[in-house]
N, C-alpha and C positions, 0 to 999 in steps of 0.2 A: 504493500500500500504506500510503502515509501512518506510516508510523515514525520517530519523528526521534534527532537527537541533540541533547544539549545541550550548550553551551560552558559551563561553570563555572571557577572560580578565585577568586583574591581581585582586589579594585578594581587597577585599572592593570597587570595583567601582561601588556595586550595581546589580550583577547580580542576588545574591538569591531573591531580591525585585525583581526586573522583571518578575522574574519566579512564584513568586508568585502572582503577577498581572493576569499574560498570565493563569496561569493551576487553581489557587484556594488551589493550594495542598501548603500548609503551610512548604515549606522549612526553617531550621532554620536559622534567618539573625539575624547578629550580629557584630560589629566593631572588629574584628580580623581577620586574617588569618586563612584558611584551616578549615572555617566553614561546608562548605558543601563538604565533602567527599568521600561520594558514592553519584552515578551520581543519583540526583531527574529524574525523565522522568514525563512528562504531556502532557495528549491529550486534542490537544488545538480545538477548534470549529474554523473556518476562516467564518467571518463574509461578508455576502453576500446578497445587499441586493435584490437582482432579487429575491431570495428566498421568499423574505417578497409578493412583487408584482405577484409570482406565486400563492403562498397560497392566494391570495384576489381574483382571476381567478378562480382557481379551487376547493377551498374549499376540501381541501383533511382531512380526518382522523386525518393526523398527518404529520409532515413536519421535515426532515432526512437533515442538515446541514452537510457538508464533514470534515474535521478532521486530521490536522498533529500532529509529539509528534514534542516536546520541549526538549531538555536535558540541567539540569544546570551543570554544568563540574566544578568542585573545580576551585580556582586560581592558573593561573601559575604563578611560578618565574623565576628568572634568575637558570642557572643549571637546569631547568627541565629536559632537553635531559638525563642529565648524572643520572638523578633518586633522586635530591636537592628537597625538599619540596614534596613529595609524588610525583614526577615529572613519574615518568615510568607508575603510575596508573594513571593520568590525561590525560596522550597523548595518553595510551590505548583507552580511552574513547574519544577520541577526533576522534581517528582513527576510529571510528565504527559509526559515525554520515554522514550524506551525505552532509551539509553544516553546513556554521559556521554564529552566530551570535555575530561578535566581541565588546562588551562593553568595550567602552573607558570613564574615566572618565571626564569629561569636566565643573567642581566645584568647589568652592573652599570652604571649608567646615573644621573648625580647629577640631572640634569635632569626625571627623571622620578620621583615621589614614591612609595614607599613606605612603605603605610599602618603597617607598622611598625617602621620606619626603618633597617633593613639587608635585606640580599639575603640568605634563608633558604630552597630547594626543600622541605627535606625539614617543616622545621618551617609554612610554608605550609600544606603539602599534610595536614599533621597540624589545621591548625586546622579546612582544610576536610572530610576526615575524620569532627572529633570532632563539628560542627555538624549532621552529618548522620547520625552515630550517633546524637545526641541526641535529634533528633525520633524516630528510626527507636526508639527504648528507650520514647520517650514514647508512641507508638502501640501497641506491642507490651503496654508496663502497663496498657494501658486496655481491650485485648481479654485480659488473663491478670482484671483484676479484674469482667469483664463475664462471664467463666465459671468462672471457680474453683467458685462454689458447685452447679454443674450439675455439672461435673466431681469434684468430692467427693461428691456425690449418689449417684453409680455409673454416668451418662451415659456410656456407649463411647466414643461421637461427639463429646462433649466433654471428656471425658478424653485422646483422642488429639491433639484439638488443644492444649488444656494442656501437655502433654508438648512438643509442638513449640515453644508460644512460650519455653518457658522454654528451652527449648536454644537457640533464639536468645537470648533476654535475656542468659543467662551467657556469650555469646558476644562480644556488643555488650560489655558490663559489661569486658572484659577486654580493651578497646581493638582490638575487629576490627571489619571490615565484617560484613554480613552474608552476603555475598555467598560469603565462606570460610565458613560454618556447615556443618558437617557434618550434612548431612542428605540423603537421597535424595529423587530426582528425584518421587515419589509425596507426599513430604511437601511440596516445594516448590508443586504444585498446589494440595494444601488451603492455604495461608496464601497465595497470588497475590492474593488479594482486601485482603493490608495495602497494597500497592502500596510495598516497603519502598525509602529511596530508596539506601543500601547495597546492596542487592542487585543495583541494574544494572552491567551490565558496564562497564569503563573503560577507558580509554585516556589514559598521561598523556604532554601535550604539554608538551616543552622549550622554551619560545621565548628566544631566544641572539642573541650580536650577530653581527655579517657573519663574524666571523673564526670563529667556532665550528661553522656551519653545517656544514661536513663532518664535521669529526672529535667536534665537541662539547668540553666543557671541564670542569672541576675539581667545577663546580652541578651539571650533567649525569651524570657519574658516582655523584658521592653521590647522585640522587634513583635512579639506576640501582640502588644497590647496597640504599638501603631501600624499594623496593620488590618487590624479588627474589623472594619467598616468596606475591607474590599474582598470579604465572601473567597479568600485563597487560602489553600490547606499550608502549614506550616510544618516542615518535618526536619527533627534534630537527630546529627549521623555525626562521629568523627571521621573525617577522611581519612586520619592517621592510623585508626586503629581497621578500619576499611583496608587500608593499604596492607598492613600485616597479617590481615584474613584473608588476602587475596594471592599472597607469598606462600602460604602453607599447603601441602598438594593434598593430602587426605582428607573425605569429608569429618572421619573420626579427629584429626587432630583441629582442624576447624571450627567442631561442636564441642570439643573439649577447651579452647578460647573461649567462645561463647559463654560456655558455662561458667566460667572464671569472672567473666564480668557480666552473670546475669542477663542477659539477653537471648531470647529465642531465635533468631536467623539476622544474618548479616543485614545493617543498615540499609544497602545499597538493595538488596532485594525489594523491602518496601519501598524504596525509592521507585526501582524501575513498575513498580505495580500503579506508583501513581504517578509517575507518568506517563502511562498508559490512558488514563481513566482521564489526564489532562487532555489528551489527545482526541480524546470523544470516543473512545474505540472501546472495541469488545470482542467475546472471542463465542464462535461455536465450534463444534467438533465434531471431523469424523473418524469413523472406530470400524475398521475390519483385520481379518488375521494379516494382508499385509501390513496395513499401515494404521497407527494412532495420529492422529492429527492435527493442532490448534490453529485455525485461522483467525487471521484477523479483520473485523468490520466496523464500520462507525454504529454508533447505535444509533436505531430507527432506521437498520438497514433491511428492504423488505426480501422474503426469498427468493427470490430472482436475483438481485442484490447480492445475496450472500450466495450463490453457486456461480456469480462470474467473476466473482474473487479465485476461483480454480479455475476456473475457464472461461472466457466468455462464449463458446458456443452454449454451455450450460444456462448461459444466461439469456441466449435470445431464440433458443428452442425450449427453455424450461415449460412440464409442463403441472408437475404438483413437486411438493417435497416431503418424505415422511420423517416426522418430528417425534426424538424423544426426550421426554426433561432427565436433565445428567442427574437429580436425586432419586428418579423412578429406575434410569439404570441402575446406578450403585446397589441400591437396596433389594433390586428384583432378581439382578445379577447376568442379564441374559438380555438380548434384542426378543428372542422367543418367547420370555417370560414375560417382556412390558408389553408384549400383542397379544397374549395369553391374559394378562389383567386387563386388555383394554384401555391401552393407555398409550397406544402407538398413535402418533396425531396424524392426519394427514390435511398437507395444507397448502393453499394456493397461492396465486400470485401480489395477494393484498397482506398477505403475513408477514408482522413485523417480528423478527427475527430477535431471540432471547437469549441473554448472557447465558453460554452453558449447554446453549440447545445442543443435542445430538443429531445430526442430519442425512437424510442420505436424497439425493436429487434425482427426479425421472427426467429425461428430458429427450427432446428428439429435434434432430437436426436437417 
């Protein structure tokens, strides 16, 4: 499906270690600025574990886990908008991602440089923010002065869009994203084509030292508390101790870390989980003695939809799809058994397709 996410932050709060966590691809991490340059991308696996209790069921060949990329995106600074700090090729890259994964640093740590020179989440997260409202205000004035005069003409069609950018504009202007503009989901269609970079959805990451990792700490809270009002998941991971779980080859010696510091599976796992769910996406599944299989769909994907994600002749010869819910498998144990309780669905071309589903597609060509 090819959707990514992006890593953003400012220089040194640990994003190239994240990234190396999540992909394996050995970005180079280093205590300076503008270490990573050209955007790393890694396809990351999203860990799932129905997948593990399918493969015990069905005893398939070989068992096909679903797959988002990762991108680590250099650090911004202040002056990005204006082209400061390689600022015009990071916000490129930033623009071409479908959501954002924002690393805030929440540590205190003398050995590692702080580009400016104390440990701030909330005021960070505000530079990266305003650099990104900035460009987002700079685009938006260049499409309000490219039609104003159509739109003062008496143009419908360019009067409605008019209307819309300046509701943005006054929106950005007054230190928002874009992403809070009040606007409905019809007006968000006509202006998809600014590609605004406020507008994607976020997720802001705490990265904390070892002793914070459970509960979080004093940074953690304050960026908790001024974020409150913009409806984004907030989730605290150390990337350090990420990196040394990722160093260890056995799953045994692995859970035996874990267990040491109290936590049930690697940070970065729940990570890649939400940023999945940031992406709009969802997974069903197919299950035969070759293959287990996790795809992936945006949700309110209908069945049709979800069979030409495997192919698309499946999609434009589909002609029903039989449906089964993965707790009716697990517990019945058998495809024979959920058509034996009556519980085999069969469904057409208006089915909106359910986290989980089990599917097998008719279709004809």
């Amino acid at each position: 499906m090819a959707l990514k996410c992006g890593i953003v932050g400012l220089p040194n709060v640990g994003k190239s270690t994240l990234f190396n966590c999540l992909s394996n691809a050995k970005a180079q991490s280093a205590n300076f600025p503008f270490c990573t340059i050209e955007p790393n991308v890694g396809t990351i696996t999203v860990p799932d574990a129905r997948l593990e209790k399918l493969e015990g069921l069905v005893s398939p060949e070989r068992v096909m886990p679903t797959t988002i990329e990762i991108v680590d995106i250099a650090g911004l600074v202040k002056g990005a908008h204006k082209g400061e700090g390689l600022g015009n090729q990071f916000l490129a890259n930033i623009r071409e991602v479908d959501a954002i994964i924002h690393v805030v640093r929440c540590f205190d740590d003398g050995n590692v440089v702080h580009v400016d020179g104390s440990v701030d989440p909330v005021r960070d997260k505000e530079v990266i923010d305003l650099e990104l409202q900035l460009k987002d205000l700079e685009a938006i004035e260049k499409r309000i002065g490219g039609i104003s005069r159509k739109a003062k003409s008496g143009d419908k069609d360019a009067g409605k869009l008019y209307d819309i950018y300046n509701i943005l504009k006054e929106h950005i202007e007054s230190g928002n994203s874009a992403r809070s503009a009040p606007l409905e989901s019809d007006q968000w269609n006509d202006v998809r084509d600014l590609h605004l970079l406020t507008a994607k959805p976020v997720l802001y990451l705490c990265n904390v030292d070892e002793g914070s990792v459970k509960t979080g700490n004093d940074y953690v809270d304050t960026l908790k508390a001024a974020v409150s009002n913009e409806g984004a998941q907030v989730l605290v991971l150390g990337a350090g101790i990420e990196a040394d779980i990722s160093e260890l080859e056995t799953f045994e010696e692995r859970q035996m870390f874990l267990d040491d510091l109290g936590l049930e599976e690697p940070g970065v796992s729940k990570l890649i989980r939400s940023a999945y769910a940031l992406l709009n996406l969802q997974t069903y599944f197919t299950a035969g003695p070759k293959e287990v299989r996790a795809w992936t769909i945006r949700r309110g994907a209908t069945a049709p939809q979800a069979a030409g994600v495997i192919h698309t002749d499946f999609e434009k010869g589909f002609i029903r799809a039989e449906v089964m819910k993965y707790d009716d498998f697990i517990s019945l144990g058998s495809e024979q058994a959920v058509k034996e309780a009556g519980k085999l669905g069969v469904q057409g071309k208006e089915y909106v397709v359910e986290d989980g589903d089990i599917m097998h597609f008719r279709f004809n060509v």
